[in-house]
N, C-alpha and C positions, 0 to 999 in steps of 0.2 A: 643604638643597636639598629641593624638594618633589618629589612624585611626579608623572606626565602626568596631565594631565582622561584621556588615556586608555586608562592602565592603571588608574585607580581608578575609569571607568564598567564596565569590564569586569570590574574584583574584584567590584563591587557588584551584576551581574548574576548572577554565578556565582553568587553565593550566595544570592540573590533566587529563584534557580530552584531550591533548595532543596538544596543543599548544605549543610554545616556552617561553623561557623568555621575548627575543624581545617582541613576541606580546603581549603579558603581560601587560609588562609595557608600551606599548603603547597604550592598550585600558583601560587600569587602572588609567594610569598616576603615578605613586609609580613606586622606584627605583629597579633595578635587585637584587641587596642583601637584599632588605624589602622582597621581595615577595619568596626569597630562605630561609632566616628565618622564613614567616611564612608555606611555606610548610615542612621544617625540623621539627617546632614545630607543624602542622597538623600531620604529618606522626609519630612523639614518641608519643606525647598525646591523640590524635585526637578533640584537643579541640583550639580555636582558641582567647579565652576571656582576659581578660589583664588581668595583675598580681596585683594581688592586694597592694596597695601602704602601706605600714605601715610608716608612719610619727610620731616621738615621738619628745624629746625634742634634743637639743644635746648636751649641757654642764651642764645647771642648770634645775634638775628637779624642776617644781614649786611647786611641796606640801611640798618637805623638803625644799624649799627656805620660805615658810609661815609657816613652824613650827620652823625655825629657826628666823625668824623675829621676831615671838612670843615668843622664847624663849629669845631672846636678840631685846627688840624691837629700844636698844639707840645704836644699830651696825651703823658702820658707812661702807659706800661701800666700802671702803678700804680692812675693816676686813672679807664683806662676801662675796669681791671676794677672797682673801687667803682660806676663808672656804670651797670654791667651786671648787680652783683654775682656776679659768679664771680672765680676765678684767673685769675693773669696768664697761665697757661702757656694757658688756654683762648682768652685773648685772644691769645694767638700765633698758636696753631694756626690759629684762625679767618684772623689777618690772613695766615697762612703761605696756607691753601686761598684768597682771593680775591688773592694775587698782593701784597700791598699792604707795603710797605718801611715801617719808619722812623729809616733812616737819613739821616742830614744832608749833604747833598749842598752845595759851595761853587760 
């Protein structure tokens, strides 16, 4: 978990106005290198806001994992981890997170 934009504009002023690291971190509570990176990253940027997280898939993207489903709906997990190259258990999971069965239904 990260810290607030603003409890670390307020460490980074503190110390900007001429305080120590020491005292810093001692009226902050946050480590001497947290509070040296966010002033390195105030002083290039002058912006103090996280980075924004980009999270995608990591092995099987889901739309081509459902267009291949649909295109071979009697695949067996075997074949559409080879397809995918990864493990089957990865190919579960995935099919387990978009809902999708394959069991045989009469």
């Amino acid at each position: 978990m990260s810290y607030s934009k603003d409890l670390r504009e307020k460490a980074v002023k503190y110390y900007m106005s001429g305080d120590t690291l020491e005292e810093t971190k001692e009226v902050f509570g946050v480590g001497i290198n947290t509070i040296s990176q966010w002033v390195k990253k105030y002083k290039e940027t002058g912006d103090l806001s996280n980075k924004e997280v980009n999270r995608g898939f990591r092995k099987i993207d889901p739309e081509k994992l459902i267009l291949f489903l649909e295109e071979n709906p009697d695949a067996f997990l075997k074949e559409i981890a080879k397809e995918f190259e990864c493990s089957i258990e990865a190919v579960r999971k995935v099919m387990k997170k978009l809902k999708i069965t394959r069991k045989k239904r009469r």
